[in-house]
TIMI-2910 file (N, C-alpha, C, CB; in pm, 1 decimal, decimal comma, always signed):
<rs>
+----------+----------+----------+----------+----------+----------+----------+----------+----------+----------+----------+----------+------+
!      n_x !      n_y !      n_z !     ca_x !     ca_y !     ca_z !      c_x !      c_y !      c_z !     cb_x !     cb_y !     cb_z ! resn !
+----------+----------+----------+----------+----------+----------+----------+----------+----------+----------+----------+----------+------+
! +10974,0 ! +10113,6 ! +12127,5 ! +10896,3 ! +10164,9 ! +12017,5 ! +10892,1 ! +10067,6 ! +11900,5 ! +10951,8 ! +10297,0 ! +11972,9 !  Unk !
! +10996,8 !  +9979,5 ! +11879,6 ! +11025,9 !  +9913,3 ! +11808,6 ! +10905,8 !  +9826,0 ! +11764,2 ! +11126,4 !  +9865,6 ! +11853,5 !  Unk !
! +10877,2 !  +9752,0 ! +11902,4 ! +10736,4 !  +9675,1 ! +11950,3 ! +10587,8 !  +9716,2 ! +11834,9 ! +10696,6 !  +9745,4 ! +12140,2 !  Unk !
! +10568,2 !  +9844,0 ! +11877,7 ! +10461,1 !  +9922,7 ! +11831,4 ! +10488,3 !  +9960,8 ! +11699,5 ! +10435,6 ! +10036,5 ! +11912,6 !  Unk !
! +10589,2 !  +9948,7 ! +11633,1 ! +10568,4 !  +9968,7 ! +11485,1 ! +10576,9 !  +9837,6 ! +11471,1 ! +10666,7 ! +10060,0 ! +11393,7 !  Unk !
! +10581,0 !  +9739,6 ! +11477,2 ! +10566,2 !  +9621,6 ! +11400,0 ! +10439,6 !  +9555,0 ! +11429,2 ! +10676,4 !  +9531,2 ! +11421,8 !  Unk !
! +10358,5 !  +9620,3 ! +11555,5 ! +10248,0 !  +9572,1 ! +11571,1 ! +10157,9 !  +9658,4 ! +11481,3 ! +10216,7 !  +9564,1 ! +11709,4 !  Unk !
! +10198,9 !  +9803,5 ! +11446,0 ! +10105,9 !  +9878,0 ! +11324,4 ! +10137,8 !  +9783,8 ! +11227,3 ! +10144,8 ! +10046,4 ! +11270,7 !  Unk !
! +10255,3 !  +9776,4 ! +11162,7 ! +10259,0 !  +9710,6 ! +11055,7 ! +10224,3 !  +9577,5 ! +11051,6 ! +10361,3 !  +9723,3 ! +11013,3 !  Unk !
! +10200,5 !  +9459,4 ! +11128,4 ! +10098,0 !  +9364,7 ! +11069,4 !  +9967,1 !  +9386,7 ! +11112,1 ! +10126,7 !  +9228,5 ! +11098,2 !  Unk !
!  +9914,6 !  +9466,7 ! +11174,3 !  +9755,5 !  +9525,6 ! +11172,2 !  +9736,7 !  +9600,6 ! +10997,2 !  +9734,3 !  +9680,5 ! +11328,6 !  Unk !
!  +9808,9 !  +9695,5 ! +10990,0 !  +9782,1 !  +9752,7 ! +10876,0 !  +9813,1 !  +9645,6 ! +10751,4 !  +9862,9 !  +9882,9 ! +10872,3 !  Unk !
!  +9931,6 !  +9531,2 ! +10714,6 !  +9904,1 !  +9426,1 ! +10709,0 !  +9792,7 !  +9358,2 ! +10631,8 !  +9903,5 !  +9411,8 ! +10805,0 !  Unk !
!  +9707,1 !  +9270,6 ! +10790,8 !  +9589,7 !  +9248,2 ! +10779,1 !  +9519,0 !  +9323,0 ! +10713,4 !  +9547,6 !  +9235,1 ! +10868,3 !  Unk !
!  +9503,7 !  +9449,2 ! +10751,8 !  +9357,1 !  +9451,3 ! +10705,6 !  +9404,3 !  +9499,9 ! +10575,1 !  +9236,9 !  +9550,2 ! +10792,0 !  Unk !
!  +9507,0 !  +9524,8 ! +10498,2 !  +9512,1 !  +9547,5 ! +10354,3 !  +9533,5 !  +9450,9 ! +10250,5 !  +9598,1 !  +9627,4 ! +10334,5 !  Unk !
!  +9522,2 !  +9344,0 ! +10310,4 !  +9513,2 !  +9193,6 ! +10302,2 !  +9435,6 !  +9188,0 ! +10161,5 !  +9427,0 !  +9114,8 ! +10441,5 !  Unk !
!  +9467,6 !  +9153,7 ! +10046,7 !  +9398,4 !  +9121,9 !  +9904,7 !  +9366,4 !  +9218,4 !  +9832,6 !  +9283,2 !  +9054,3 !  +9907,9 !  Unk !
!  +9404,4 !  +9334,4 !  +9909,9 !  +9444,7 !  +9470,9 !  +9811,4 !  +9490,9 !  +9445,0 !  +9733,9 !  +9519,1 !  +9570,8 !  +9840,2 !  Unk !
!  +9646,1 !  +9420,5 !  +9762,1 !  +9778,2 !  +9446,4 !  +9638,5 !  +9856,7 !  +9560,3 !  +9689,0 !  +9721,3 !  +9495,0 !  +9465,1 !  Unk !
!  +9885,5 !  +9593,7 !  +9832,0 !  +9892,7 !  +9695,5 !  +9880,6 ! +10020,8 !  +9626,0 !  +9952,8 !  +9765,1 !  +9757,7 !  +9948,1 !  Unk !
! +10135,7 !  +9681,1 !  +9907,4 ! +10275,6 !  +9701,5 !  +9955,3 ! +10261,1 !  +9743,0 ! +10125,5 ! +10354,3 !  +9833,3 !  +9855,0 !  Unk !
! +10270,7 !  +9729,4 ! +10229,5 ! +10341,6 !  +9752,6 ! +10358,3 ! +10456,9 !  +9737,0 ! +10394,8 ! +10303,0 !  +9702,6 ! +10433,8 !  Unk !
! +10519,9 !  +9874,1 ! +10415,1 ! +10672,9 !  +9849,9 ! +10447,9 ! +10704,6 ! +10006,1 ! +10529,7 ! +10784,1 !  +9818,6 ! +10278,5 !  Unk !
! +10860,3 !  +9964,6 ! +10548,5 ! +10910,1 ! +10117,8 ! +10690,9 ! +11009,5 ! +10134,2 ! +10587,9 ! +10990,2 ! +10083,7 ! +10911,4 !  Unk !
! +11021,0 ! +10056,7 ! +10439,2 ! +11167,4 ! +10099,8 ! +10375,3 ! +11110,3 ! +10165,7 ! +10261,9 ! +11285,5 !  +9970,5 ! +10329,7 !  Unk !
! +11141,1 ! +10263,1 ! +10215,2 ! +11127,2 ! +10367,9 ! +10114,5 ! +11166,8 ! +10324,7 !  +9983,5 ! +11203,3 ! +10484,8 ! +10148,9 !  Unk !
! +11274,0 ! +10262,7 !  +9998,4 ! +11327,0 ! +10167,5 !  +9893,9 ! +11201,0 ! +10071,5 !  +9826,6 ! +11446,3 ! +10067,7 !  +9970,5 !  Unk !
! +11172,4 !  +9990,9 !  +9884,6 ! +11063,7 !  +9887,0 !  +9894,1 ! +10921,4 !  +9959,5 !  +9855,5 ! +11059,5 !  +9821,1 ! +10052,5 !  Unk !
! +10886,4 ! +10049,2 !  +9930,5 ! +10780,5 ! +10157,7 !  +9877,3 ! +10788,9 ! +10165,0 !  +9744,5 ! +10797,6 ! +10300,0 !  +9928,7 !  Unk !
! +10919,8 ! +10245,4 !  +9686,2 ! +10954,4 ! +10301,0 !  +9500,5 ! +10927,0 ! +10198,6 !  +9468,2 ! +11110,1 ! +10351,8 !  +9424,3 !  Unk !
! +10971,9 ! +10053,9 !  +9474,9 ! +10991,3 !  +9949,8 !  +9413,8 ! +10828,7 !  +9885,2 !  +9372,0 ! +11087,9 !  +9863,0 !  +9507,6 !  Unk !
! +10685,4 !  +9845,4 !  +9503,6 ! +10636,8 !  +9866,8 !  +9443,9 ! +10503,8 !  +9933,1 !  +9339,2 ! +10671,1 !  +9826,5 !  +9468,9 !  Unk !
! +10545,8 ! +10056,5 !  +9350,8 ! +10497,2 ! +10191,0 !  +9254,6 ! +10545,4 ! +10189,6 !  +9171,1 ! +10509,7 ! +10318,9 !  +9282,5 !  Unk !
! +10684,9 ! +10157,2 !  +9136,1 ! +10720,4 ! +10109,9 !  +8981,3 ! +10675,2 ! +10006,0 !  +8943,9 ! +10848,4 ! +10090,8 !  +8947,6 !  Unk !
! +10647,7 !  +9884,5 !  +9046,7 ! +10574,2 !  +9767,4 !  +8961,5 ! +10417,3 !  +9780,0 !  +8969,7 ! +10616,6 !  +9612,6 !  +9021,0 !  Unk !
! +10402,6 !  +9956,6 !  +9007,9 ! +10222,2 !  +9903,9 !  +8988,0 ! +10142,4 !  +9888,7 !  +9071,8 ! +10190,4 !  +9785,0 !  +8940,0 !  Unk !
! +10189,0 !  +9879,2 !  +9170,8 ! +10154,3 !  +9808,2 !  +9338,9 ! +10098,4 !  +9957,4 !  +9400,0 ! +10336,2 !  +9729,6 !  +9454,7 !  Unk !
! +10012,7 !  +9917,6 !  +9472,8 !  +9986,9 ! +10064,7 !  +9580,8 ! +10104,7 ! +10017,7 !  +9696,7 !  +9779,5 ! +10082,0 !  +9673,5 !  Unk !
! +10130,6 ! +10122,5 !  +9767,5 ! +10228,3 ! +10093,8 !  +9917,8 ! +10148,8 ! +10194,0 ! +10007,1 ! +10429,4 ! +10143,7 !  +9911,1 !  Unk !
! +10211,2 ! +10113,7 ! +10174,3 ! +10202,0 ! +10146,2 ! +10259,4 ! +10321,2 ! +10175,6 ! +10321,2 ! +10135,2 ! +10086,3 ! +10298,5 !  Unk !
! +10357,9 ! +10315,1 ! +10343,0 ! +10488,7 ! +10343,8 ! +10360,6 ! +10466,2 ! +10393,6 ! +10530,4 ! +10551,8 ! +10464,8 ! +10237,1 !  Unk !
! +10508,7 ! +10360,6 ! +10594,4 ! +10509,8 ! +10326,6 ! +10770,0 ! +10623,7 ! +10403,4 ! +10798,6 ! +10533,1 ! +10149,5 ! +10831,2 !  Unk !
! +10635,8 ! +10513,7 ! +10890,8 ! +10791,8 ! +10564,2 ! +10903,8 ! +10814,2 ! +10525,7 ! +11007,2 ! +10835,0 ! +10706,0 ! +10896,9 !  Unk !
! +10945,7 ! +10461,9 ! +11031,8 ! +10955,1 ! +10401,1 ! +11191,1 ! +11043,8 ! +10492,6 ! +11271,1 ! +11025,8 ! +10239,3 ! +11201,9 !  Unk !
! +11011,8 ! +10623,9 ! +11243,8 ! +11062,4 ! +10715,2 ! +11389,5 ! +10912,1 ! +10776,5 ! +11380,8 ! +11229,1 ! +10859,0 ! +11378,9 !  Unk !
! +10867,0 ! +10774,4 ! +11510,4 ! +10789,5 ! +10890,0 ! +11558,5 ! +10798,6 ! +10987,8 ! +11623,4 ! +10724,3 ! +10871,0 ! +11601,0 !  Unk !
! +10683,8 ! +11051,5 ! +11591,0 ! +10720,9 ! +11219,1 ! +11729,3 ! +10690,6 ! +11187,3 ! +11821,5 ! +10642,7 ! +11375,9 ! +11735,3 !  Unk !
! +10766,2 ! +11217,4 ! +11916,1 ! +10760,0 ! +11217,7 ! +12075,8 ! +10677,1 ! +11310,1 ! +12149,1 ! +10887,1 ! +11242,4 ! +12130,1 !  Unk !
! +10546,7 ! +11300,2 ! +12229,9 ! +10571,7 ! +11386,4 ! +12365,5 ! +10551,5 ! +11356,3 ! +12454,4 ! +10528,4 ! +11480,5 ! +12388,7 !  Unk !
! +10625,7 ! +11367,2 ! +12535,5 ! +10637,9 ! +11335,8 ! +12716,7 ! +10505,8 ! +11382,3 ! +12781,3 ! +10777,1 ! +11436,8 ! +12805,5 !  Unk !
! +10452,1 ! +11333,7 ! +12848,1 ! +10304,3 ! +11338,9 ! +12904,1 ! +10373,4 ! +11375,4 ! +13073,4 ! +10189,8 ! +11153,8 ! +12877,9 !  Unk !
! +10439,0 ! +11245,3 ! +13124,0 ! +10505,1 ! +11247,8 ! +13279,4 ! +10628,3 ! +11207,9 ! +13228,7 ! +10440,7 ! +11139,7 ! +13412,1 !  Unk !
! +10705,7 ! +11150,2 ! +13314,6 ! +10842,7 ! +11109,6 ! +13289,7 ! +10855,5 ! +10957,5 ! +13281,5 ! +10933,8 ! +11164,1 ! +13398,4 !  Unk !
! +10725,2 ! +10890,6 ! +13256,7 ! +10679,2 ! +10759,4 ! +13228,3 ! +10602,5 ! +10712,7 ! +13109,4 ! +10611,4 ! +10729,2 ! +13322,6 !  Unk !
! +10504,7 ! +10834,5 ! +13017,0 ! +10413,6 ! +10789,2 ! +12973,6 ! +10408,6 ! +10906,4 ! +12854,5 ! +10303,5 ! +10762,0 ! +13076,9 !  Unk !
! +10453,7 ! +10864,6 ! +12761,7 ! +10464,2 ! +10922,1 ! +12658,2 ! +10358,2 ! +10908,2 ! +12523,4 ! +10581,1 ! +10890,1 ! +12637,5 !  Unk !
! +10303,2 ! +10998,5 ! +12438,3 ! +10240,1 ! +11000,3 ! +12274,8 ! +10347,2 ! +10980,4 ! +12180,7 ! +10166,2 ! +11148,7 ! +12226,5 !  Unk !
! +10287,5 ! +10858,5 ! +12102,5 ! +10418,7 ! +10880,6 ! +12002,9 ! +10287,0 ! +10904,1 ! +11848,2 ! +10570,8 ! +10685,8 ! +11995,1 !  Unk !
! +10367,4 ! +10983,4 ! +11808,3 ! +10254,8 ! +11019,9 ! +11664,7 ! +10312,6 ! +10976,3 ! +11513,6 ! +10228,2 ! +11211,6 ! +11648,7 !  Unk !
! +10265,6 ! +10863,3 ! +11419,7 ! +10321,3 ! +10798,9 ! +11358,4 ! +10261,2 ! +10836,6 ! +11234,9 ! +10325,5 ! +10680,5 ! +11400,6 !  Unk !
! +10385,5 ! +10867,4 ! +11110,9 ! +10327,8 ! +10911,2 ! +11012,1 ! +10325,8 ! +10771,7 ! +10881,1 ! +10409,9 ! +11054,4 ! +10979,3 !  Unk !
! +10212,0 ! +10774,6 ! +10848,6 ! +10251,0 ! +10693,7 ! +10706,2 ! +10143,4 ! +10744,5 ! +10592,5 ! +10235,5 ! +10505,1 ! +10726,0 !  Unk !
! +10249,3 ! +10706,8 ! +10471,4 ! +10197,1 ! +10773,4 ! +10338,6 ! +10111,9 ! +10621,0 ! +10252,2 ! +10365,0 ! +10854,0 ! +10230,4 !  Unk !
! +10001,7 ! +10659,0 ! +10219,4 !  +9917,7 ! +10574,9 ! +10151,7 !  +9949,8 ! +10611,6 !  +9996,0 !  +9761,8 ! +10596,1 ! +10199,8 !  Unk !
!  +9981,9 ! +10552,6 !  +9940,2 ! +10019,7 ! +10584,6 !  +9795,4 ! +10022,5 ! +10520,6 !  +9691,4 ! +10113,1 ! +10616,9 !  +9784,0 !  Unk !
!  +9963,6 ! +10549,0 !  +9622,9 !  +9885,6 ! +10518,1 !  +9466,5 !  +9968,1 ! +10490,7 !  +9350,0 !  +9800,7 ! +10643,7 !  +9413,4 !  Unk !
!  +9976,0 ! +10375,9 !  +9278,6 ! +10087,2 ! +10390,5 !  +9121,7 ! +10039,2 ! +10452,1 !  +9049,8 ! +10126,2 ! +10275,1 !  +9027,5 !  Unk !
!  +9880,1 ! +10471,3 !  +9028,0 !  +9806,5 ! +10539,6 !  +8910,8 !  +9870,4 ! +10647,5 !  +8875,6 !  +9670,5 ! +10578,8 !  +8934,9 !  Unk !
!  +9857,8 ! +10731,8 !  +8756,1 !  +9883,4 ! +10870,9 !  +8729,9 !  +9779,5 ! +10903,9 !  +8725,4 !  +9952,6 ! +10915,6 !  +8628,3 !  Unk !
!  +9671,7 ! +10819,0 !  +8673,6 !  +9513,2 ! +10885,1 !  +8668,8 !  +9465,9 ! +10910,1 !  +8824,7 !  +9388,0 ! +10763,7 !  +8586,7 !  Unk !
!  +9448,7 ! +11042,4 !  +8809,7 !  +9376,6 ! +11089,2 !  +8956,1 !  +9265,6 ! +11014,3 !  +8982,7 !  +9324,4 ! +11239,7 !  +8963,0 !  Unk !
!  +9176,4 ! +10959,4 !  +8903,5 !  +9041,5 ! +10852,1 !  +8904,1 !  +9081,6 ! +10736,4 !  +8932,0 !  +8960,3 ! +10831,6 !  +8773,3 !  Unk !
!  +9155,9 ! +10680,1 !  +8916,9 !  +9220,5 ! +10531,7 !  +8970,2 !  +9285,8 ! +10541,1 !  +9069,9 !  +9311,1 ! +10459,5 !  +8886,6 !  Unk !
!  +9348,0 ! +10669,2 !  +9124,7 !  +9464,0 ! +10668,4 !  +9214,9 !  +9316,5 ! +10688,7 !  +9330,9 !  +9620,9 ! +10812,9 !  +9190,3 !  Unk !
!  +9253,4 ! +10790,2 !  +9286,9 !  +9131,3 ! +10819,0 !  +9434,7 !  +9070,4 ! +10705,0 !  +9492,6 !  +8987,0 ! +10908,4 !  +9396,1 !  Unk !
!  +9042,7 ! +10603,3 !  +9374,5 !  +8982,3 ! +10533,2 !  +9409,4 !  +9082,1 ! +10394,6 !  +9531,5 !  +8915,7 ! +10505,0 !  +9273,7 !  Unk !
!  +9170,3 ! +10351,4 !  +9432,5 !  +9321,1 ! +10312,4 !  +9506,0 !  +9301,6 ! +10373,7 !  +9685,0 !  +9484,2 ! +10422,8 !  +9401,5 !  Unk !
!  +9346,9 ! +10513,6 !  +9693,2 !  +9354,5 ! +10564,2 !  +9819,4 !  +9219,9 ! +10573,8 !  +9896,9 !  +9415,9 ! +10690,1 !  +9809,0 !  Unk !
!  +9122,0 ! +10551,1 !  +9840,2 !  +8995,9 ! +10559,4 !  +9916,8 !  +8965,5 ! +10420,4 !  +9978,6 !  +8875,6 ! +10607,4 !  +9823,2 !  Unk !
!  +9000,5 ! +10307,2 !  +9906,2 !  +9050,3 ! +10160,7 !  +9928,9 !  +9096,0 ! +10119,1 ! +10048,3 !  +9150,2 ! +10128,7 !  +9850,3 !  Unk !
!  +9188,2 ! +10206,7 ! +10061,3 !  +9356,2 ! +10177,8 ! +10156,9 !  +9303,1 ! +10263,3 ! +10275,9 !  +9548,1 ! +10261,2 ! +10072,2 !  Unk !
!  +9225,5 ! +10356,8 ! +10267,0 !  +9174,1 ! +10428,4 ! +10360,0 !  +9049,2 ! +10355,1 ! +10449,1 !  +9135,5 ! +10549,9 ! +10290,5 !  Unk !
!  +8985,3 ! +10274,8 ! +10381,2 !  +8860,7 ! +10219,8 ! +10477,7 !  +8886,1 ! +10109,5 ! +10492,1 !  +8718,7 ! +10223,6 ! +10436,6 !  Unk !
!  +8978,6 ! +10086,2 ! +10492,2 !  +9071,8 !  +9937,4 ! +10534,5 !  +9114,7 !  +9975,5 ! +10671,6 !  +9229,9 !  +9896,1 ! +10426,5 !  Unk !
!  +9215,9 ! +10055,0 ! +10663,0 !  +9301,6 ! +10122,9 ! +10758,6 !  +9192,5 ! +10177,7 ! +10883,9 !  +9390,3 ! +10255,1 ! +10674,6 !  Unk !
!  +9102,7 ! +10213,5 ! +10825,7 !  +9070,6 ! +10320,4 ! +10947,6 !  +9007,4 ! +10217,5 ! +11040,2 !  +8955,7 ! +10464,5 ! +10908,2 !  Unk !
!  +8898,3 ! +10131,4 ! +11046,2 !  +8850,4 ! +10032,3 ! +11154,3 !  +8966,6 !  +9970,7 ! +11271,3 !  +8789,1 !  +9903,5 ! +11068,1 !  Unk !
!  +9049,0 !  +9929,3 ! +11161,9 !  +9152,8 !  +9876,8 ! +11249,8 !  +9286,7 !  +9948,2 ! +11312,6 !  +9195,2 !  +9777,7 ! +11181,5 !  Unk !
!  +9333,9 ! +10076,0 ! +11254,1 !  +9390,9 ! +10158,7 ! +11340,5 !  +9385,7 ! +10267,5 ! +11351,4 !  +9475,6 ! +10153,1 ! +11345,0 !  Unk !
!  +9262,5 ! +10287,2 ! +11367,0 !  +9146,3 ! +10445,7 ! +11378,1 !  +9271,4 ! +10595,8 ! +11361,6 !  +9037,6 ! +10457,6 ! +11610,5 !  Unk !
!  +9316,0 ! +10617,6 ! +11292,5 !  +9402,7 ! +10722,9 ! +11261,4 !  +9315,1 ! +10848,9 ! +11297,3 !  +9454,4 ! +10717,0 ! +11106,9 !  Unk !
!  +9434,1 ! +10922,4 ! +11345,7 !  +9345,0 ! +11061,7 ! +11399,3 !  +9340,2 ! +11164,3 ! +11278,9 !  +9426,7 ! +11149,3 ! +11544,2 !  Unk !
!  +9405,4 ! +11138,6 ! +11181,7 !  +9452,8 ! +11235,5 ! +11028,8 !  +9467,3 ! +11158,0 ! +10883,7 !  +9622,8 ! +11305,3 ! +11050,0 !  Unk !
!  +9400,6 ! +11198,8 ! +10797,7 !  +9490,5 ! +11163,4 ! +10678,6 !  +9410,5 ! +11274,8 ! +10592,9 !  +9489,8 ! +10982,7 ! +10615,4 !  Unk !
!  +9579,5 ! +11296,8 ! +10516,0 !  +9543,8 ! +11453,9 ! +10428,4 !  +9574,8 ! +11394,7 ! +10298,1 !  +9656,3 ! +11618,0 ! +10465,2 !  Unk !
!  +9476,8 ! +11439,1 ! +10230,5 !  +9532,7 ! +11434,9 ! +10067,5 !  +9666,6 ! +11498,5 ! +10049,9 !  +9431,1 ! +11519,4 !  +9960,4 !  Unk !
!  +9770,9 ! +11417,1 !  +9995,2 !  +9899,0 ! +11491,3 !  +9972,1 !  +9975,4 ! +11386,1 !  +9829,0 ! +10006,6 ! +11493,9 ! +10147,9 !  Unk !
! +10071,6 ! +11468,7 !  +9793,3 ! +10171,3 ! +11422,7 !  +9679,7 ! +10264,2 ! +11404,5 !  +9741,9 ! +10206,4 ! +11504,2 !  +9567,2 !  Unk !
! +10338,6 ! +11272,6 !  +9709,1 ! +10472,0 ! +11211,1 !  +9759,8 ! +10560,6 ! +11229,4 !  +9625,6 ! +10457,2 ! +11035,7 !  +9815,2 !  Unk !
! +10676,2 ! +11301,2 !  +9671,1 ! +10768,7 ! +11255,8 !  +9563,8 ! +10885,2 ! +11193,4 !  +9566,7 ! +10798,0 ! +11338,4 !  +9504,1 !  Unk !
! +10878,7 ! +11094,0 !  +9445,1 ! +10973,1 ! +10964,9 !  +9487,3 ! +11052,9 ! +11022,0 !  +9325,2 ! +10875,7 ! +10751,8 !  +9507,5 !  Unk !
! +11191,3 ! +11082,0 !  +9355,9 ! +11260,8 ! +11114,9 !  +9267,3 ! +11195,2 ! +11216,1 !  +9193,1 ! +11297,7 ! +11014,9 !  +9203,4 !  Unk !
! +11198,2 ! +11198,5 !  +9047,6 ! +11151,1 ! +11257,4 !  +8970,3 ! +10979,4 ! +11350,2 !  +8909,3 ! +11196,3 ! +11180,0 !  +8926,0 !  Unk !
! +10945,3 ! +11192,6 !  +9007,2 ! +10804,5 ! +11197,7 !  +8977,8 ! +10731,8 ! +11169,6 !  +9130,7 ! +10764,0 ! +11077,9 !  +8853,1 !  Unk !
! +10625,3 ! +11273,4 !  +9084,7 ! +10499,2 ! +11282,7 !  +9192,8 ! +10399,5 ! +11202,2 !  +9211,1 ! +10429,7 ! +11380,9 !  +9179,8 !  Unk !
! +10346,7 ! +11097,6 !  +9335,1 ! +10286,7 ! +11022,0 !  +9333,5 ! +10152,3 ! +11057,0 !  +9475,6 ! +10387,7 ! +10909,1 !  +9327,2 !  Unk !
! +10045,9 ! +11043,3 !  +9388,8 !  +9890,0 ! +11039,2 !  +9456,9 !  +9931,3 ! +10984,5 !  +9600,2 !  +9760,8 ! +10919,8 !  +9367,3 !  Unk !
!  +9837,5 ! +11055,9 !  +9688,8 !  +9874,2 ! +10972,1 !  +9852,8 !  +9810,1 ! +11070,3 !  +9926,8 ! +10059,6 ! +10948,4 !  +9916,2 !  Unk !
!  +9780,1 ! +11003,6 ! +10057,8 !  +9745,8 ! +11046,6 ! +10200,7 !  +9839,3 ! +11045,2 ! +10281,9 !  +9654,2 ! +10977,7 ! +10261,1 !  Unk !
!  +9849,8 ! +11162,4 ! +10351,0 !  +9935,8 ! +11112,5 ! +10468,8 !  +9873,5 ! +11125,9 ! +10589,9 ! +10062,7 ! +11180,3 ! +10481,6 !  Unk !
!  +9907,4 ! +10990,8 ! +10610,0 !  +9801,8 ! +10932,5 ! +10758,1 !  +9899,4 ! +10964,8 ! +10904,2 !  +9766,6 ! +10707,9 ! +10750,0 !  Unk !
!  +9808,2 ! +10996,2 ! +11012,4 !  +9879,0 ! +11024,7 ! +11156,2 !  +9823,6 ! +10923,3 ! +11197,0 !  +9857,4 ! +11159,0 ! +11248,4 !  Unk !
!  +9858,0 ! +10885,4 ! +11250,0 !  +9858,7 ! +10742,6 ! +11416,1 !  +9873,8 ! +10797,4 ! +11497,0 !  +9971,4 ! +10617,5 ! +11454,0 !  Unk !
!  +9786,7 ! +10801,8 ! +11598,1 !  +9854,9 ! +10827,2 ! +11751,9 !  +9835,7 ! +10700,1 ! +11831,7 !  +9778,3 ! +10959,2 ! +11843,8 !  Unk !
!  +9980,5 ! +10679,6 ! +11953,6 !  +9981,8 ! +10562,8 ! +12028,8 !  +9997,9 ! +10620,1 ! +12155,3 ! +10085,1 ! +10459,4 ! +11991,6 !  Unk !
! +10043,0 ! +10564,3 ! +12231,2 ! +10048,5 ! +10587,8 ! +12393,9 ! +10173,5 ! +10422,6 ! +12451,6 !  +9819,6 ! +10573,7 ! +12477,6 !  Unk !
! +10238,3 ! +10502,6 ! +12495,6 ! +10317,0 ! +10389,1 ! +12590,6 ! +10356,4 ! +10453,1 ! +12722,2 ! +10462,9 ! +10328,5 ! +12518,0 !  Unk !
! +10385,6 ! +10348,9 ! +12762,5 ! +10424,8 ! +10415,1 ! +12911,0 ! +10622,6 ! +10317,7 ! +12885,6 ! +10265,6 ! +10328,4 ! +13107,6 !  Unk !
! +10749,6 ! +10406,5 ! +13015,9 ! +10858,3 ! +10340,0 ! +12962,4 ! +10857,1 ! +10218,8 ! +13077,8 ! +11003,1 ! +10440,5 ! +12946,8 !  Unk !
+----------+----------+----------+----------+----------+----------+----------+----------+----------+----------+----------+----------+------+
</rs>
């Protein structure tokens, strides 16, 4: 699985390429930069599992698109950005308008589904 998140993450990467758009699987790194301002791409590197046969499994991968703005007008625009970037190149089956909260404070975001396929 390992494989397949690092191949999302330099696809997603690429194509967020001259954004200003943080990509990372560390949460840490995410806060860090939304405090400096930065949009992130927060990648979770466990996915959900389901067994198809006893060979060939869905793994369903969540990541949060997320905005530094507080202004809902800068942040939409931010996540609408990060969204038509993302989608050509790893056609996500979901992304919901949602609030991430990182400590104290609530931050603008999508949370995007991936679905993959491997066989073991």
């Amino acid at each position: 699985m390992m494989e397949i998140l690092e191949e999302i993450h330099a696809h997603a990467a690429a194509a967020l390429d001259g954004l200003g758009v943080r990509v990372t699987s560390d949460p840490v790194e995410a806060t860090t930069a939304l405090q400096a301002g930065a949009a992130a791409l927060l990648i979770l590197p466990s996915p959900s599992i389901t067994w198809k046969t006893a060979t060939w499994r869905t793994l369903e991968w969540t990541l949060w698109a997320l905005a530094p703005s507080r202004d809902l007008q800068d942040a939409a625009a931010t996540l609408e950005a990060i969204l038509d970037a993302l989608g050509p190149t790893l056609l996500p089956s979901e992304a919901r308008a949602q609030s991430y909260d990182i400590g104290s404070e609530t931050i603008a975001g999508y949370e995007i589904t991936l679905t993959t396929e491997t066989t073991a």
